[in-house]
N, C-alpha and C positions, 0 to 999 in steps of 0.2 A: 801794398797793393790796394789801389782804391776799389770800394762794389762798382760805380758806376763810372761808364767813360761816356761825355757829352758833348756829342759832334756838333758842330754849327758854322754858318758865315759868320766871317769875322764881324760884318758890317752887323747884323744881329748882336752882338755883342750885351747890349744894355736889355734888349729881348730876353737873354738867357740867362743873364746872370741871376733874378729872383726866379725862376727854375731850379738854379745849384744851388741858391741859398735853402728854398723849399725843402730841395733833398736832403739835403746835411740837419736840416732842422726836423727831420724826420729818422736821423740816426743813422744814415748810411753817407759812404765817403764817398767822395764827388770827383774826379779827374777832370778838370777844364783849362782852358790857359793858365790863370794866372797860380797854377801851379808848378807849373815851369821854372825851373829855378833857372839866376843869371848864372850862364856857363854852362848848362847844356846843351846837349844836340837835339835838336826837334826832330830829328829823324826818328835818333834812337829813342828817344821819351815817348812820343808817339808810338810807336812800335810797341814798345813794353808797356804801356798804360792800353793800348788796345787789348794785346796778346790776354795781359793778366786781369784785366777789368773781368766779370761774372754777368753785365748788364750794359749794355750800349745803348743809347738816347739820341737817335738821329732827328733834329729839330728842324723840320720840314717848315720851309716862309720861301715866297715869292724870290728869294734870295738863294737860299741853301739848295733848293730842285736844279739851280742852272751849277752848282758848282761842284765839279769832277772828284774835288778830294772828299769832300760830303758821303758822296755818291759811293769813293771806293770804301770809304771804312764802313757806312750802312752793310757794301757787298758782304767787306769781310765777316763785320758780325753776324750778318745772314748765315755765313755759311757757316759759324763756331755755333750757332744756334743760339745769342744771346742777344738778340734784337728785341728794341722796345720804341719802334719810331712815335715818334707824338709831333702835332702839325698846331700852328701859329698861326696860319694865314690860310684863306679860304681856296685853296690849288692842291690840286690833285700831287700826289707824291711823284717822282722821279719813274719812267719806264723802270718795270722790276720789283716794283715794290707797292704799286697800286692793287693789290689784291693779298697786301699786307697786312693784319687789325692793324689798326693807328690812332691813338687817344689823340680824340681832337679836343684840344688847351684852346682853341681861340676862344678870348676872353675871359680867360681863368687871369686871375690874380692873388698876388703872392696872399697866403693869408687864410685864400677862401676854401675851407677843408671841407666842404658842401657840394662842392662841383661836383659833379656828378664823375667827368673822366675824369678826373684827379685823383679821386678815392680809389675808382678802378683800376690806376697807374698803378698807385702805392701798392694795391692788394697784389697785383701783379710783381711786381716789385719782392715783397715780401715773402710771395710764395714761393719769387726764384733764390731768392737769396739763403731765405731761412732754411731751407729745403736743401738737400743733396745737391750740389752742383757738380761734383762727378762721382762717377762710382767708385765702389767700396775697394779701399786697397789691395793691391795684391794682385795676382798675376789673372784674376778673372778681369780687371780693368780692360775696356775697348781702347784703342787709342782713335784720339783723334786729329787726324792731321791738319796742321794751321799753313793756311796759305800766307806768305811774305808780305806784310803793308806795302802798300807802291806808295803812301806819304811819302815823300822825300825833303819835301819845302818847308818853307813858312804854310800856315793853310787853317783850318778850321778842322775841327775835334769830329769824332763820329759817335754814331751812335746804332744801338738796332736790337732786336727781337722780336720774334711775335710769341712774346707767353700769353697771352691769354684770350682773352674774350670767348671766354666757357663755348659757355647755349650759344652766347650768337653765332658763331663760326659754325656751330655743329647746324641747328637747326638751317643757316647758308647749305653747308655743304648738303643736308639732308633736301633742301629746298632742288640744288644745280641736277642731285642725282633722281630724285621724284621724276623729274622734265626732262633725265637724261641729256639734260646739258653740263657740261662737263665743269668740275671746282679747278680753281688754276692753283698752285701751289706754292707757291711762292715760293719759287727759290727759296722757301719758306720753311721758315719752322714754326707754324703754330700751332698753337695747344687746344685742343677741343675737347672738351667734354660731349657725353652723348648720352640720352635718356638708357637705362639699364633695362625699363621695360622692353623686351624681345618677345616675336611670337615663338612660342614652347616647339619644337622638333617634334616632325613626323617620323614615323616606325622608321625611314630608309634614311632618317640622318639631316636630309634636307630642310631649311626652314619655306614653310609657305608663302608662297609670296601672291601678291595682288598682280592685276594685270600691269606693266610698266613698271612696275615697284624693281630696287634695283638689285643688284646679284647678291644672293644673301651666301655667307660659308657655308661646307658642309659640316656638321660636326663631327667628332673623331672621338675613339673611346682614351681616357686618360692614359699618357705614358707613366711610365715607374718618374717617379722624382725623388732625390737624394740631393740633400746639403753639397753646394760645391759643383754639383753636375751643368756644365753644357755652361760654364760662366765665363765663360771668353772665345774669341773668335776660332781658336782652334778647336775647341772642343765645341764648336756652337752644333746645335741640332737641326736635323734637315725638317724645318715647314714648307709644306707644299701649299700651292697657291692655290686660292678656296678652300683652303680648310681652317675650320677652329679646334687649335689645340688644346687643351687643358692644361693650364698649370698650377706651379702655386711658389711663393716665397716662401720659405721654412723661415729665416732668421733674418734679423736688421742689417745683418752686413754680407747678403746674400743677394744674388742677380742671376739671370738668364738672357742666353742670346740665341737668335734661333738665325740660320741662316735659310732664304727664301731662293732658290731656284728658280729663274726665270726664262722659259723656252716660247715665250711669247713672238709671234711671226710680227706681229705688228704693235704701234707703242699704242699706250693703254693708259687710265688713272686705274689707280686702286685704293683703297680703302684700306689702311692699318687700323686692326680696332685692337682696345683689351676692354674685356667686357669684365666688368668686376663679379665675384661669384664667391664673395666674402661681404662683413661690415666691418672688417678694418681694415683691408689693404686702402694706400691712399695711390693712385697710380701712376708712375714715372714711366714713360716710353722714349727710349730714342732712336732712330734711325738713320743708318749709314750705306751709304753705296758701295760700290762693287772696290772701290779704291780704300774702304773703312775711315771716309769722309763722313763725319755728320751732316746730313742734308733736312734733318728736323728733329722737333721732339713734340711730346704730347705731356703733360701730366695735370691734376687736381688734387689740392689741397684737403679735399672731404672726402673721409674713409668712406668705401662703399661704392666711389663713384665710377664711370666708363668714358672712358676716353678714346679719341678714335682722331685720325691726320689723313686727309687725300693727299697722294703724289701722285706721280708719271712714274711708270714703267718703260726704261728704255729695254727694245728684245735683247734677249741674251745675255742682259746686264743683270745679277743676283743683287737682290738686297740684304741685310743686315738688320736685326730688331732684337735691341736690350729692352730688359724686365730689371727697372731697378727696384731696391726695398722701400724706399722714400721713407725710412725711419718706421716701417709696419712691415707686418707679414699680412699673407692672406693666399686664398684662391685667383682662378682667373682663367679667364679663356684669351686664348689669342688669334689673331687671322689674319691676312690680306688678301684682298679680295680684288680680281680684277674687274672692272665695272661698265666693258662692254662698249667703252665710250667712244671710240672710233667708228667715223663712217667706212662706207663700203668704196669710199676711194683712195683709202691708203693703201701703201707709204706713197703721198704725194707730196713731201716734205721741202721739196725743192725743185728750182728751175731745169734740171736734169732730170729728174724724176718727175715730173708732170702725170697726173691722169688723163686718158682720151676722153672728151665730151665733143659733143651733136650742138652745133647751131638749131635752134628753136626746140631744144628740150632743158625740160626743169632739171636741176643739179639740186639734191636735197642732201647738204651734208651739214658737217659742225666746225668747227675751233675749239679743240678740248682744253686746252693752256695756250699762256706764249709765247711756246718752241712749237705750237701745231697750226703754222701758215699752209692753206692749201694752194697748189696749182694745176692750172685745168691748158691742156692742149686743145686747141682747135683748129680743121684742116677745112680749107677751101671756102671761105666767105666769098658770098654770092656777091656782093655790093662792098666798092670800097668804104661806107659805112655802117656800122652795125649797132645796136641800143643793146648797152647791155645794163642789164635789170638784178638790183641784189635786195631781195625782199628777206626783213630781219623775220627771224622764227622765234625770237626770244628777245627777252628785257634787256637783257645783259651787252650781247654785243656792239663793240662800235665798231661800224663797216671803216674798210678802208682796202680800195681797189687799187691794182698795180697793173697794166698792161703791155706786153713785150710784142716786139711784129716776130717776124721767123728768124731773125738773125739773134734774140734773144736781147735785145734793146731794149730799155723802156719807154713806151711813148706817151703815156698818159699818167696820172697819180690824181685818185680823187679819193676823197676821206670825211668820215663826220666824226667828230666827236662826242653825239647823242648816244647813250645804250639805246638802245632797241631800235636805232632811224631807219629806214632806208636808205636805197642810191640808184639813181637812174643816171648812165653814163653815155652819151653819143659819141663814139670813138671813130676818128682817119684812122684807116689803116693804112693810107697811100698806096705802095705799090705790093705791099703785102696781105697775102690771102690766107696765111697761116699766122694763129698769133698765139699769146699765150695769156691768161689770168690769174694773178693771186689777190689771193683773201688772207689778208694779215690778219694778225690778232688783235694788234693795238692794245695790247696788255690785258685784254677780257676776251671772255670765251661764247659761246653759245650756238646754237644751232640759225641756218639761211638756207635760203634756195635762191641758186644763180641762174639765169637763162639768159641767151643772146638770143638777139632775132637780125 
């Protein structure tokens, strides 16, 4: 089994290869074409070199973003939680994975162990591989369910993860939730670290928070913990949402799972954190849905440290969150936090589901991730034309308007690619006075205010 699988266009080829030499000359084993031996099945090699690879290397170029097989095995490893994309060429990664970390290589060359992403690859790299890469044997193990490659051809290698980018990601996420503009999650599993400094809890349990500052848990008094207890999905323990539990790892081949009930009306981001409350645990989190698919993980290599992952909350969908030992013991609090981040027009999730809004009033809502397209009903336009106005509330978003008449048609499509632009749109509505509007995500989030006149 090689450590690492590295997906790519074929046409890339001489791209990639001082990449695979890099890696191998840094000790870890490389899965790329020309290991294919003559007389296999590229199906089945593929398959099994994705399935067993520990680390996936999707090598994002002006090339690799247009090609579908790229694209499915990034999915796949997305979703084993072993994505490590890294980009070549000055283009934005593939829908899906633009709000993925991704070591930008352009102009790295083979050799130069000073690059800045390069060192942070490796460390990344090193952390995932040297490290636990699943838990400790025995019937506390989660399972994780692997979706079937749809490689079937000839095609190019994949690659994926988001282990790392510590602070960046965290101080990101800390940055989206300050402004209550929503972190997108990428399909994602990346790993964040988070400063351990916390304000100290008032008498009722509650932490303080500032005005706007975002939903902090409440904390909870320690349960009993016992060797072995609550270490697999059956036996997982019920956490409630908003609250910080306490725990702690007793021994190195010891884990925790806590299962999260979710009776949320409307979808939501939330916050997974484990706040460290030791100097040595080093902390492993993973995270699996309602189906005990892993949809992310979080961990850091330095004892002591906190680590925390934004996802989506779909309602009624429970989540799943292991406590692995990552080769330490220690203390620890744990939480997920719902973060409040939907406007007051959800579930307007879809063209059947539409919110009612008023020709000439402001619509002040957001785009929390994107899976969160909104849509606005309007009845009785005074004028077969109408100006409709999408003023950005944040850095982040790139507008991008879809206009339906009353048979649920599209008539219009206008879009920027700038984070933060505006868009002013003069729309025919022809013979229709009922229409409809959505506000896609275009793969980023943030808050706007819509008004038609």
């Amino acid at each position: 089994m090689a450590d690492i699988f590295v997906s790519y266009k074929r046409e890339d080829r001489d791209r990639v290869e001082p990449l695979a030499r890099a890696l191998e000359s840094e000790g870890f084993s490389v899965w790329w074409d020309p290991e294919l031996q003559i007389g296999q099945s590229y199906a089945s090699s593929i398959r099994t070199a994705l399935n067993e690879a520990q680390a996936v290397i999707p090598v994002w170029t002006a090339l690799s973003v247009q090609s579908e097989w790229v694209q499915e095995e990034a999915t796949h490893a997305k979703r084993r939680g072993v994505l490590f994309p890294v980009k070549l060429d000055a283009i934005d990664p593939p829908i899906g994975f633009t709000m993925v970390e991704t070591a930008d290589l352009i102009g790295w060359q083979e050799g130069d162990a000073d690059h800045e992403e390069w060192a942070r690859l490796l460390q990344q790299l090193r952390a995932r591989l040297l490290g636990p890469a699943t838990p400790p044997a025995g019937e506390g193990n989660v399972v994780i369910k692997r979706s079937r490659s749809l490689r079937q051809l000839f095609g190019n290698r994949i690659g994926t993860i988001a282990g790392g980018a510590a602070i960046v990601l965290a101080v990101i996420a800390t940055l989206f939730l300050l402004q209550r503009e929503p972190d997108a999650p990428s399909d994602g599993t990346t790993a964040t670290a988070a400063s351990s400094s916390e304000p100290a809890s008032n008498a009722s349990g509650a932490r303080p928070a500032a005005a706007d500052a975002p939903p902090q848990p409440r904390d909870v008094p320690a349960p009993a913990v016992a060797a072995g207890a609550n270490s697999s999905i059956a036996q997982a323990r019920q956490l409630a949402l908003g609250v910080a539990e306490p725990g702690e790892i007793l021994a190195t081949d010891d884990t925790r799972v806590y299962a999260v009930p979710n009776a949320l009306k409307v979808r939501d981001l939330a916050v997974v954190r484990l706040e460290n409350e030791s100097t040595t645990l080093r902390p492993y989190v993973k995270i699996f849905n309602a189906d005990r698919s892993q949809v992310a993980e979080a961990f850091d290599g330095s004892a002591g440290a906190s680590v925390q992952h934004v996802l989506p909350l779909t309602p009624g969908q429970p989540i799943y969150v292991q406590v692995l030992p990552y080769n330490t013991i220690g203390k620890y609090r744990i939480s997920v936090t719902p973060q409040k981040a939907s406007d007051t027009f959800e579930p307007n999730d879809t063209l059947l589901t539409p919110a009612a809004a008023k020709i000439g009033t402001d619509i002040d809502a957001g785009v929390m991730d994107n899976k969160d397209p909104d849509f606005y009903r309007f009845s009785g336009a005074p004028a077969r034309m109408v100006k409709v106005t999408f003023e950005n509330l944040s850095t982040t978003l790139r507008p991008y308007l879809r206009v339906y008449d009353g048979n649920k048609s599209m008539i219009l499509e206008r879009f920027d690619g700038t984070p933060g632009a505006n868009l002013n749109v003069d729309v025919d509505l022809k013979q229709s006075r009922d229409f409809y509007i959505a506000v896609d995500p275009y793969s980023t989030s943030g808050k706007y205010r819509l008004r038609v006149d």
